[in-house]
N, C-alpha and C positions, 0 to 999 in steps of 0.2 A: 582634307583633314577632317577628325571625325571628334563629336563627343556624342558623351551622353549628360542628359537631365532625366532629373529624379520628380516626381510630384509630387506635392505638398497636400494639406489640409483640404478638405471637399472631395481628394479622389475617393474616398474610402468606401465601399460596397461591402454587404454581405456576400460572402463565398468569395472573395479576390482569392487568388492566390494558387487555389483548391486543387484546376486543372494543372498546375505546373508541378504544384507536389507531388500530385500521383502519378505524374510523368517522369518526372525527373528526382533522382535520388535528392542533387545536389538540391536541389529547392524545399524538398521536406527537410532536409540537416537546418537549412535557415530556420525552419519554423518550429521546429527541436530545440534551437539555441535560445528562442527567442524565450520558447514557454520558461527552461533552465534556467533565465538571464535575472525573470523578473518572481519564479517560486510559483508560476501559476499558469492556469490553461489557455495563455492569448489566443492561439490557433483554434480552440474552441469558439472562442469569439467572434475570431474572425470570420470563421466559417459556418456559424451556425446562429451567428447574432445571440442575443435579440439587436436588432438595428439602435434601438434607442441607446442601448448600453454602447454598444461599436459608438457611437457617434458621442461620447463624452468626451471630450478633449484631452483626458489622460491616458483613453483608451485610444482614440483614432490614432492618438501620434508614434507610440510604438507601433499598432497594428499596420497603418501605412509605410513605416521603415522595413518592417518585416517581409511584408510583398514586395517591397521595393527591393529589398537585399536576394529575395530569393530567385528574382527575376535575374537580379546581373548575376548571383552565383550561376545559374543554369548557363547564360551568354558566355561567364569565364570556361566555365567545363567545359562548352563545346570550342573553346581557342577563338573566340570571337572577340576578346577584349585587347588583342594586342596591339593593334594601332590605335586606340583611343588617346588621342592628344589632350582633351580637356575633361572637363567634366564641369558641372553646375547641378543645382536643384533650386525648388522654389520654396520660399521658407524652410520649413521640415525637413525637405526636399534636401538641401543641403547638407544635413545629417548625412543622411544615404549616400549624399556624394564623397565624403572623406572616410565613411566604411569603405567604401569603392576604391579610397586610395589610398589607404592604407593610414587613414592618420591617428585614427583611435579604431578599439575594436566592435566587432557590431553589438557582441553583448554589453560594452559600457554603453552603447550610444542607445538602446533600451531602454536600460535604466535611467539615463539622462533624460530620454524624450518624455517617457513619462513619467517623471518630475517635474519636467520643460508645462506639460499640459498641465499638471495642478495646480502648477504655480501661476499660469498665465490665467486660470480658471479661476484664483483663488485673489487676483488683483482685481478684480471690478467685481462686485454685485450683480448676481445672474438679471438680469432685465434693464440697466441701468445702461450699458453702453451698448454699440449696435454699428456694423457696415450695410454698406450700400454700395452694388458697383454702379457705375459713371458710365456712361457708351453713348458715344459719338460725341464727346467735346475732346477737344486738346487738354493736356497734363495742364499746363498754365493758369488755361481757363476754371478747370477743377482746382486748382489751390486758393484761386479766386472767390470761387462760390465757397471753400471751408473758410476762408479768412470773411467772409460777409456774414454766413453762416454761424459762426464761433460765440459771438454775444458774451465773451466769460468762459466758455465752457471750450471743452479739446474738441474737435474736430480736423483731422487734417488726409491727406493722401496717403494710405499706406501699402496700395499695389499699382506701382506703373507697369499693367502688364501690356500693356502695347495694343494695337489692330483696335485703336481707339476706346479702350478698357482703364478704367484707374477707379481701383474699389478706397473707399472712404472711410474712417474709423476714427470713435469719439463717444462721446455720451450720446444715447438715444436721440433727446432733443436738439441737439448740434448738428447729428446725421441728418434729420429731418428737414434741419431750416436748409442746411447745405443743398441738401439736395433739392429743395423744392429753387434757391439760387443757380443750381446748375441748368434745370427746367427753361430757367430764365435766360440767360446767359446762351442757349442753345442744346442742352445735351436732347439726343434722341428719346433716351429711355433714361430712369433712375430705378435700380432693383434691387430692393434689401435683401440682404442674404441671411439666412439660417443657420446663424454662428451663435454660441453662448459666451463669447468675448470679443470686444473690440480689440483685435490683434495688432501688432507695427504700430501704434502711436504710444502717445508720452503716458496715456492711462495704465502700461505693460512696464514700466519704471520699476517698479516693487516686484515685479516677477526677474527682470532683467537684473534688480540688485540679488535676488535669492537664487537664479540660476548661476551668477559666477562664480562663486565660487565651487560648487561641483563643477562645474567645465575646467576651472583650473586645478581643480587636484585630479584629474585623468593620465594617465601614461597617451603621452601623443608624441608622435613622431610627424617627419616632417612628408606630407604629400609627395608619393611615387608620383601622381600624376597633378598639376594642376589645378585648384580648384575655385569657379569665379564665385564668387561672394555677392550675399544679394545687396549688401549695405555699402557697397561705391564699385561693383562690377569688377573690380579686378583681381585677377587671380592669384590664389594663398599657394605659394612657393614649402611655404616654412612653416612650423607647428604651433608658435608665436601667434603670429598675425593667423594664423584660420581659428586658432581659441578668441581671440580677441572679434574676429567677425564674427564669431555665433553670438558672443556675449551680447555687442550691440544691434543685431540683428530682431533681436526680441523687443524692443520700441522703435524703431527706426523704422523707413518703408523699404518695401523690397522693388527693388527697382531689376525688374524681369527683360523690361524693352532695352534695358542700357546691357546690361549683363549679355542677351544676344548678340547686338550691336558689335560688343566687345569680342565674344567668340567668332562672329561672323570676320572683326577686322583682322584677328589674329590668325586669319585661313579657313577657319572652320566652314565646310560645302555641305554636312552631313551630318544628320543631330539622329539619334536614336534614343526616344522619351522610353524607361526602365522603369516598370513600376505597375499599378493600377491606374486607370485612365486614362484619355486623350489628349486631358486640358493644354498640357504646354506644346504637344503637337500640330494643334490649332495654332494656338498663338504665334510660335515661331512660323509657320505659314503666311502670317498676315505680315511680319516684322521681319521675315529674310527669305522676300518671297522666291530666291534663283535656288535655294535649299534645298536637299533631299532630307525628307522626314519620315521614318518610319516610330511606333510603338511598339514595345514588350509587355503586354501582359498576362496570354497566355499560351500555351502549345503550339498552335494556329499561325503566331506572328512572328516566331522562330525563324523560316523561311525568309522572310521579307529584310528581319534583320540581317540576318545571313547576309545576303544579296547587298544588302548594304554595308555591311560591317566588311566584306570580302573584294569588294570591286576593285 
């Protein structure tokens, strides 16, 4: 049994995308819709930066659906998507997964996404709150070090991505103390990441009250194919409940190791990560290790999905 995952926030590069455009019709029409969707030149962006801009949060998170869509459109066109049984993504990522299957269209889920980024950008104060991923302690352990950590202030777990990963998020000084508890308590490494929001916790409340309702004034129909939810892993059947997991999705942690778990229990042998970057490639690696894991993200990896998407 086969799915695919979409990646989230951090895949994003300058030039993603570029080689599948010029390759394939079907992947330049994505980057067409996308620029039409939002009145303006994404695909410029994407592809010729400047990085600093790419990497605003109103900009990475369309620009990353848009690689991401353009990728599974090329996989549909060549007849490669017919057995996909599930689908998932990782935060963002998720987006991409219900363009995938049909529950809103890719040009609303642009618009959506970024407004998704300004609003999550526009709930904290730029320097004010802060992640840090976790590596080599247990989930548990990390909830331990944010509840020691916390002192008054948010700090909690908001990525259990598994192969011994759980990134952190809260106010600066909360990530801080946390992490220096985790240190304690045994973690290997603790490594702030390069984010201008602490994303998944309760500080994302006021982005998560302002993104619902555009989620729910969208034309949604109910998922052709399955889609696991990163806010309690189990998969949106109906166009209800997948509006409702985006909404809470936006403070809540994403729980990436459960959501595998989940695809892995329901059959899944074959994951094919759609999009820019490796990241969830990896991960599911470490979290389902008897897997076949291939990536799409450009010309090159065509073949390999093939071979996988075919067998």
């Amino acid at each position: 049994m086969i799915a695919l995952v979409f990646p989230g926030q951090g895949s994003q590069k300058v030039g993603m995308g570029r080689a599948l455009a010029d390759a394939f019709p079907a992947a330049r029409r994505a980057f067409d819709e996308a620029d039409e969707a939002i009145g303006e030149p994404l695909s410029r962006l994407i592809w010729e930066g400047p990085e600093d801009v790419l990497t605003l949060t109103e900009n990475t998170q369309p620009a990353i659906l848009t690689a991401s869509i353009a990728a599974y459109r090329v996989l549909e066109a060549e007849g490669l998507t017919a057995r996909v049984a599930f689908l998932a993504g990782h935060s963002l990522g998720e987006y991409s997964a219900h363009v995938a299957a049909g529950t809103f269209s890719f040009a609303d889920a642009v618009r959506t996404v970024r407004r998704r980024g300004r609003y999550m950008q526009e709930a904290v104060p730029i320097g004010t709150g802060a992640m840090a991923a976790i590596l080599g302690l247990e989930a548990d352990k990390v909830a331990q070090a944010c509840a020691e950590g916390a002192q008054g202030e948010v700090v909690a777990p908001a990525n259990m991505n598994g192969g011994g990963q759980v990134v952190i998020a809260g106010t600066r000084a909360a990530v801080e103390r946390a992490g220096v508890c985790a240190k304690t308590l045994g973690a290997k490494r603790v490594v702030p990441l390069p984010v201008s929001a602490p994303f998944h916790c309760a500080l994302m409340k006021p982005a998560e009250d302002r993104l619902a309702p555009d989620l729910r004034a969208l034309h949604v129909e109910n998922p052709r194919i399955p889609v696991v939810a990163n806010v309690d892993a189990a998969p949106k059947r109906d166009g209800t409940s997948a509006i409702d997991a985006l909404i809470h999705q936006v403070s809540s942690p994403v729980r990436w190791e459960e959501s595998v778990r989940r695809l892995a229990s329901e059959g899944v042998t074959a994951y094919v990560e759609v999009g820019p970057g490796g990241v969830l490639s990896g991960l599911i690696r470490k979290i389902h290790k008897e897997a076949s894991v291939a990536a799409v993200g450009a010309p090159e990896d065509i073949a390999a999905a093939r071979a996988l998407l075919t067998r």
